[in-house]
VMD Tcl script that draws the C-alpha trace (Angstrom):
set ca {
  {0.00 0.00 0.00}
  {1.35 3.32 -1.08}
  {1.56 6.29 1.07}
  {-1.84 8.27 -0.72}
  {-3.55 4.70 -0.21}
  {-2.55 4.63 3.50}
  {-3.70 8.46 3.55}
  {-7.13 7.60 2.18}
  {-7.36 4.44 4.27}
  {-6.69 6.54 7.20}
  {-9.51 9.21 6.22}
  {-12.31 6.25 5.57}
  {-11.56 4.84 9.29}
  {-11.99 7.64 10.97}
  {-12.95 11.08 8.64}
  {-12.65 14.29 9.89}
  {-10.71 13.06 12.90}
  {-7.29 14.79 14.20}
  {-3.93 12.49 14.10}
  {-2.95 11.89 17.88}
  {0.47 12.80 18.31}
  {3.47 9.87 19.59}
  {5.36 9.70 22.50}
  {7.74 11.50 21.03}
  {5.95 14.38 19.97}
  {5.96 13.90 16.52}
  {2.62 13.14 14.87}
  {1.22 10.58 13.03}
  {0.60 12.93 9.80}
  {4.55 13.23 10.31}
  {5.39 9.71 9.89}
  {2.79 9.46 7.22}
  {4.10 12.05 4.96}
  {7.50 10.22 5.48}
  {6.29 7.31 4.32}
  {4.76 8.57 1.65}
  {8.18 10.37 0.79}
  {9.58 6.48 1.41}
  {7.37 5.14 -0.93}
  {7.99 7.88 -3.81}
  {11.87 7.59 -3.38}
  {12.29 3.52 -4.12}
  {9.00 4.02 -6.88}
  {12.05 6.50 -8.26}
  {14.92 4.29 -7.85}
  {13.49 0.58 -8.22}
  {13.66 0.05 -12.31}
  {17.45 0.35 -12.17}
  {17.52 -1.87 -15.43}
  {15.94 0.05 -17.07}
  {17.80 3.29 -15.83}
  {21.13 1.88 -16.77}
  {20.09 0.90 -20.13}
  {18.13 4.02 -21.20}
  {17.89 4.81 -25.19}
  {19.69 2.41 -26.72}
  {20.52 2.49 -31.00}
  {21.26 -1.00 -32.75}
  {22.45 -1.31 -36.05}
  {20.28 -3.31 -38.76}
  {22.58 -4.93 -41.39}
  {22.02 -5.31 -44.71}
  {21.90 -9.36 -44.84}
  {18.80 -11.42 -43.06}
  {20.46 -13.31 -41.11}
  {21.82 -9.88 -38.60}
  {18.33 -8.03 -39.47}
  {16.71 -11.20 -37.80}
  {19.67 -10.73 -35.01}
  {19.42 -6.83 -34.66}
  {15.29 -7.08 -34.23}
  {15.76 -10.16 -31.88}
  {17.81 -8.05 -29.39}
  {15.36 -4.82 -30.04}
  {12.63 -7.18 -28.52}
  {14.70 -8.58 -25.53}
  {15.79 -5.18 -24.49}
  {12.59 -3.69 -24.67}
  {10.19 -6.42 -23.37}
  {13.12 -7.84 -20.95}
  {14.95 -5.31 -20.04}
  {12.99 -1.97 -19.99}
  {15.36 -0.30 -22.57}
  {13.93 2.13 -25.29}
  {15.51 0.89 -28.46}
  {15.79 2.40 -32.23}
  {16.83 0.71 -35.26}
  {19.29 2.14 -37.27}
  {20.18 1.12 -40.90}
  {23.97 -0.22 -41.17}
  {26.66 -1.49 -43.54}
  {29.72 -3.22 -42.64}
  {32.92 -0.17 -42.63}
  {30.44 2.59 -42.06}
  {29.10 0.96 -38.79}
  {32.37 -0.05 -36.97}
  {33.88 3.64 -38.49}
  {30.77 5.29 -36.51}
  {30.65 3.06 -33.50}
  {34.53 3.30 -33.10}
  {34.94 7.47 -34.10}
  {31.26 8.52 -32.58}
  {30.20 6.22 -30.40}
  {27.05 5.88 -32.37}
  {25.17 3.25 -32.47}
  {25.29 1.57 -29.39}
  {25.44 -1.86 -30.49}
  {25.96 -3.93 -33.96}
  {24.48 -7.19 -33.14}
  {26.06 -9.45 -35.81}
  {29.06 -7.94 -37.18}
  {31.37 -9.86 -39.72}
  {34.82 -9.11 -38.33}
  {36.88 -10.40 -40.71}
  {37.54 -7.06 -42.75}
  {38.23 -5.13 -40.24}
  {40.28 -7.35 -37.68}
  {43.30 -5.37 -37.00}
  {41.16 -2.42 -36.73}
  {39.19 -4.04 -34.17}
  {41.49 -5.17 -32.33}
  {43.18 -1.83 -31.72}
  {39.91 -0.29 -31.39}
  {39.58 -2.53 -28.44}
  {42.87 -2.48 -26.88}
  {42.51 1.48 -26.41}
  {38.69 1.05 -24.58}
  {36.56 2.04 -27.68}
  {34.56 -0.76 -28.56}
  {33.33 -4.16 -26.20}
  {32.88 -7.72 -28.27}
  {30.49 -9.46 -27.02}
  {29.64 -12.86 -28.14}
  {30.50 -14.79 -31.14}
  {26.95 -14.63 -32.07}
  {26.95 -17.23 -35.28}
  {29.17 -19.85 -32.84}
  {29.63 -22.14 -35.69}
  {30.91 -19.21 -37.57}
  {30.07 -18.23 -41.52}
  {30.81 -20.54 -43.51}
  {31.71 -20.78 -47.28}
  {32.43 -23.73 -49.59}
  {31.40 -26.07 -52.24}
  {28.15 -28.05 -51.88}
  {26.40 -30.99 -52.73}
  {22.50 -32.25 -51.72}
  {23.05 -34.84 -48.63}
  {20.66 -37.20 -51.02}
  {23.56 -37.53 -53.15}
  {26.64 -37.27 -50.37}
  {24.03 -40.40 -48.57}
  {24.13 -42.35 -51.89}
  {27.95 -41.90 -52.62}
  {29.65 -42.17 -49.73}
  {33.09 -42.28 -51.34}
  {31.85 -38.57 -52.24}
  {33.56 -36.66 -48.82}
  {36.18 -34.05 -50.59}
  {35.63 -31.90 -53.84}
  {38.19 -33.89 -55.94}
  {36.16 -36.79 -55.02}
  {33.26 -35.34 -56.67}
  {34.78 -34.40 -59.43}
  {35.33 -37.52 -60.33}
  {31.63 -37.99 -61.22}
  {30.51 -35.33 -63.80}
  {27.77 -37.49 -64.31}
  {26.41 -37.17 -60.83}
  {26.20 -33.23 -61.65}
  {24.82 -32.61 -65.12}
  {25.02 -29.48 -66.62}
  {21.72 -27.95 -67.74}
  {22.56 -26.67 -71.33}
  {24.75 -30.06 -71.53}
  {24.12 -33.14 -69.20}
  {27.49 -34.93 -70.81}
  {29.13 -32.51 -69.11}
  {29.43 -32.15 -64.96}
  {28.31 -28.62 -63.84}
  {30.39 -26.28 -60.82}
  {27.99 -23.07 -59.85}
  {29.60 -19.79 -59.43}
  {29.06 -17.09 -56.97}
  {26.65 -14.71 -58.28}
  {28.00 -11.54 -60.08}
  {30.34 -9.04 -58.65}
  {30.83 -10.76 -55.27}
  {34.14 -11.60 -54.21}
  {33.47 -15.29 -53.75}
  {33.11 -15.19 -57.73}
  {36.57 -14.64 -57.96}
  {37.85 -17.26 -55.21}
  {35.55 -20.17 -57.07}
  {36.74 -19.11 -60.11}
  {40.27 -19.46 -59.17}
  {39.60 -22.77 -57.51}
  {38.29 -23.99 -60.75}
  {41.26 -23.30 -62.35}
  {43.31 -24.91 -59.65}
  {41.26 -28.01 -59.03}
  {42.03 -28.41 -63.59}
  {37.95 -29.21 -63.15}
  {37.68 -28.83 -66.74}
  {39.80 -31.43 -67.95}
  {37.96 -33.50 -65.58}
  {34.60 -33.02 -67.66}
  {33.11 -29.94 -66.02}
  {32.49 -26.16 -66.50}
  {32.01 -23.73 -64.43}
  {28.39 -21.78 -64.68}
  {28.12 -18.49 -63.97}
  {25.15 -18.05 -62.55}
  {24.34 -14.04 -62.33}
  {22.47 -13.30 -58.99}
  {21.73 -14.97 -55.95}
  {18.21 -15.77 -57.34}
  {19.18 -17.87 -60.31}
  {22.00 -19.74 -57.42}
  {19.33 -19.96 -55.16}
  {16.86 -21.25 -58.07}
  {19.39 -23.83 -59.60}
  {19.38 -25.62 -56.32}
  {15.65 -25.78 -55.76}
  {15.48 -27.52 -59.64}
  {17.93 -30.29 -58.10}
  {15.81 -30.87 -55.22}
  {12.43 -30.94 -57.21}
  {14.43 -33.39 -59.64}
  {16.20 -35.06 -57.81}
  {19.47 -34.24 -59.73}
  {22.57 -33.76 -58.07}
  {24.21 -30.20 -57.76}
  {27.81 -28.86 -57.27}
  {28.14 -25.33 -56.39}
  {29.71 -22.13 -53.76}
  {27.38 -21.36 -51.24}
  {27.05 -20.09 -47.91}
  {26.09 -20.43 -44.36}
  {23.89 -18.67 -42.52}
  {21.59 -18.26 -45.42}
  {17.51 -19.58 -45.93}
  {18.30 -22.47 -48.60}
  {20.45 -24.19 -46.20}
  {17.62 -24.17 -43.93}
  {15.44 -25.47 -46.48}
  {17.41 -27.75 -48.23}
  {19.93 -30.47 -46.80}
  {23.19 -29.93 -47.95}
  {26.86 -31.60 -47.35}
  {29.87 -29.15 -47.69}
  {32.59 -30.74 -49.04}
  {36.78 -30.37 -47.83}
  {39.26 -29.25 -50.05}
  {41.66 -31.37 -48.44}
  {43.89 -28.36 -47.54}
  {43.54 -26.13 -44.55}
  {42.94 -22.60 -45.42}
  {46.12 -20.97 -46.35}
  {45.91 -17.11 -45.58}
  {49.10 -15.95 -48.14}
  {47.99 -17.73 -50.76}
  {44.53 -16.42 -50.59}
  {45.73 -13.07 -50.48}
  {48.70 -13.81 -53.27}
  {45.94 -15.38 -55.77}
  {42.77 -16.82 -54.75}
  {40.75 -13.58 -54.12}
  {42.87 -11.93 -57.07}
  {41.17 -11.41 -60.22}
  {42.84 -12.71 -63.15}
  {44.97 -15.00 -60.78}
  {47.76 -17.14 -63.48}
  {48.51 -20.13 -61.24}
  {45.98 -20.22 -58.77}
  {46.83 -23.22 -56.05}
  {44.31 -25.56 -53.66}
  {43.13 -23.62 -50.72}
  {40.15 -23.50 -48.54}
  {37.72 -20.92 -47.93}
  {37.93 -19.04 -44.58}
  {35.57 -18.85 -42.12}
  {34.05 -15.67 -41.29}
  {33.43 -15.09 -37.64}
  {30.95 -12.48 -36.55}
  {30.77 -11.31 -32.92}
  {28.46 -8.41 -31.22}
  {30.09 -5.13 -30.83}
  {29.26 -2.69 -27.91}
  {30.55 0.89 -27.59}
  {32.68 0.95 -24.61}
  {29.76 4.10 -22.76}
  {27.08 1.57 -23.81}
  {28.55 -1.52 -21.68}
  {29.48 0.46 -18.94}
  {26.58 1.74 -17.95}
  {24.32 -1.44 -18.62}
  {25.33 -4.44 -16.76}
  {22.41 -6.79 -17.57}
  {22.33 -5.72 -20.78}
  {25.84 -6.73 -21.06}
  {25.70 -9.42 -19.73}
  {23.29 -10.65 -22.17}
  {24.80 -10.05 -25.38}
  {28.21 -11.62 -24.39}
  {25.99 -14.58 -23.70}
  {23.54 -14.86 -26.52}
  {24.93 -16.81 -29.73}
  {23.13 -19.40 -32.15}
  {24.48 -22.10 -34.50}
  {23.97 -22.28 -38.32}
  {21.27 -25.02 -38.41}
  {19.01 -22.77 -35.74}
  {19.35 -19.59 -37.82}
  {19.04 -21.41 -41.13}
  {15.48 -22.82 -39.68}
  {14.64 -19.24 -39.15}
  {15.88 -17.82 -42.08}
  {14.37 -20.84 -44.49}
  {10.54 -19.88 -42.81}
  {11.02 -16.15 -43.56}
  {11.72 -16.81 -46.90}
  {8.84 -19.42 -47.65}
  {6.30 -16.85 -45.75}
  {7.70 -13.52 -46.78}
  {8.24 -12.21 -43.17}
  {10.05 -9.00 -42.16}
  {13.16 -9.51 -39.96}
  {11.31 -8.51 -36.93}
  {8.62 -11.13 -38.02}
  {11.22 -13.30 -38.08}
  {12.61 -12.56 -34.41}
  {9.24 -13.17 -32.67}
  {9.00 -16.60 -34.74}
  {12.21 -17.52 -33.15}
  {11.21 -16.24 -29.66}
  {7.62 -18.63 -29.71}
  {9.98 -21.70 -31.26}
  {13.10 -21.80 -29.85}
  {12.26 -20.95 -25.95}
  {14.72 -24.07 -24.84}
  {17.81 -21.80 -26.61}
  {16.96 -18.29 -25.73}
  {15.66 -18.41 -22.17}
  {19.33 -19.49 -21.23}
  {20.60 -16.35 -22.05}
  {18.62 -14.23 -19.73}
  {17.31 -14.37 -15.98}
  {14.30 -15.74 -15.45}
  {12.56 -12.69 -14.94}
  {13.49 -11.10 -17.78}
  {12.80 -14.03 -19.73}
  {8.84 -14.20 -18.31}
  {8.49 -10.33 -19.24}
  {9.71 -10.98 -22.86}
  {7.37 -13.95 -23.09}
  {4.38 -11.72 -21.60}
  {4.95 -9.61 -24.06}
  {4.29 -12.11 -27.05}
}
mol new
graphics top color blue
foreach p $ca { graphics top sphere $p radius 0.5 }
foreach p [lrange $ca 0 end-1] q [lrange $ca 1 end] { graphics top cylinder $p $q radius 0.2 }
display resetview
């Protein structure tokens, strides 16, 4: 009972009436009014949470996967945590050049770090920006591909040499005597890299070319025609991403760990003479905090160096966005009513029962 309920209560027992005074000469209106002064004081202090974390700004990257992320902490720090949160459009250079020379946004909740590593790391050492988890904890992952149908019917299929061995096993559309390697889509720099490993694999003297295949739609599209046919496929593609979700597909080694100076030296280089086998590297992508925003909101950060998902959860997510044509913050409440047994780990319980309240 607050101290205007204790006031009224007062008035209804007894109305009109004068307070009797104490033994110590104070009256009873005194020691009401302090209590009602008690009760306004700790109604000021009590949502510290929420006072610590305040207006908080989190970027929204361009790719699903850290849209999904970016909207799925928007709703936790809201609903959980009492914060008042804005979305704010981001790329990958001009978000860690803002967040590292303004201090603006607070947070990037899936950030790619590979491009800007020794940036990062300096940018940490000197007390400018906090990493917080390794959100995708399997990392991002690149390589070739093949449909586990046809990796469960060939087991002696396990590296990309041994696939080429069967260009039968991978027709090409415009020319089923021939096997068929996908490409990257267009202008992205995983073009180049496949490109170069096509060369250095010699996959067309082993019966195959390599199809270039645009955009990610006619990729994406070219896989869903194996599946309906039941064909197999041999292509570049990438993890976290909505077909790998919907389709089940084996990545294939190269038989060579990934080899840093030669990917630099040739693989990613255009034009590359004498390209030699390498791997793909994998992309790791943490959450970044400005150093004012993790100071002052403990929980908060506490949290996001906690929270992190593999590949197979996000693809899940990512695969029923793209069947049902959800936004990203669609997608965030989907995984919040699906994946309870993952999320509610990250949090108190408290929190956890506010968030769920609020869906």
């Amino acid at each position: 009972m607050n101290g205007k309920s204790q006031l009224r209560h007062r008035r209804q027992l007894n109305p009109g009436s004068t307070l009797p005074k104490n033994n110590s000469g104070k009256t009873m209106k005194t020691l009401l009014i302090s209590a009602v002064f008690a009760a306004a004081l700790f109604s000021a202090t009590a949502p510290v949470e929420a006072a610590e974390c305040g207006k908080v700004s989190i970027a929204e990257m361009k790719w699903a996967s850290a849209g999904i992320a970016a909207n799925f902490d928007k709703i936790i720090l809201e609903k959980g945590y009492g914060c008042s949160v804005t979305i704010v459009d981001g790329d990958t250079l001009p978000t860690f050049a803002s967040m590292n020379e303004k201090g603006t946004p607070d947070i990037a909740s899936e950030y790619w770090i590979n491009s800007v590593r020794a940036l990062l790391d300096q940018a940490i050492n000197t007390g400018r920006l906090v990493q917080g988890a390794e959100i995708l904890a399997d990392g991002a992952v690149e390589g070739w591909f093949i449909p586990k149908f046809i990796a469960d019917a060939n087991p002696d299929i396990r590296s990309v040499e041994d696939a080429l061995k069967h260009p039968e096993l991978f027709p090409a559309e415009d020319d089923p005597s021939k096997g068929a390697v996908y490409n990257c889509p267009a202008d992205w720099s995983c073009q180049v890299s496949t490109t170069n490993l096509f060369k250095a694999l010699a996959a067309d003297k082993k019966g195959f070319e390599l199809v270039e295949t645009g955009s990610p739609q006619r990729l994406d599209a070219s896989i869903a025609r194996a599946f309906d046919n039941k064909i197999g496929w041999l292509g570049y593609y990438w993890a976290p991403t909505a077909i790998l979700g919907k389709y089940d597909m084996t990545r294939l080694s190269f038989g060579v760990s990934h080899n840093k100076a030669e990917w630099d030296r040739c693989t990613a280089v255009v034009g590359c003479i004498r390209p030699e086998l390498n791997s793909y590297p994998v992309s790791r992508a943490f959450t970044l905090m400005t150093r004012s925003f993790a100071s002052r909101a403990g929980p908060v950060t506490t949290y996001l160096r906690t929270r992190k998902w593999d590949n197979e959860t996000i693809n899940q997510v990512l695969a029923w966005q793209d069947e049902n044509r959800e936004s990203n913050e669609d997608a965030a409440i989907y995984f919040l009513r699906n994946y309870e047994n993952l999320w509610m780990k990250w949090v108190p319980a408290d929190v956890a029962e506010k968030v769920k309240a609020s869906l």
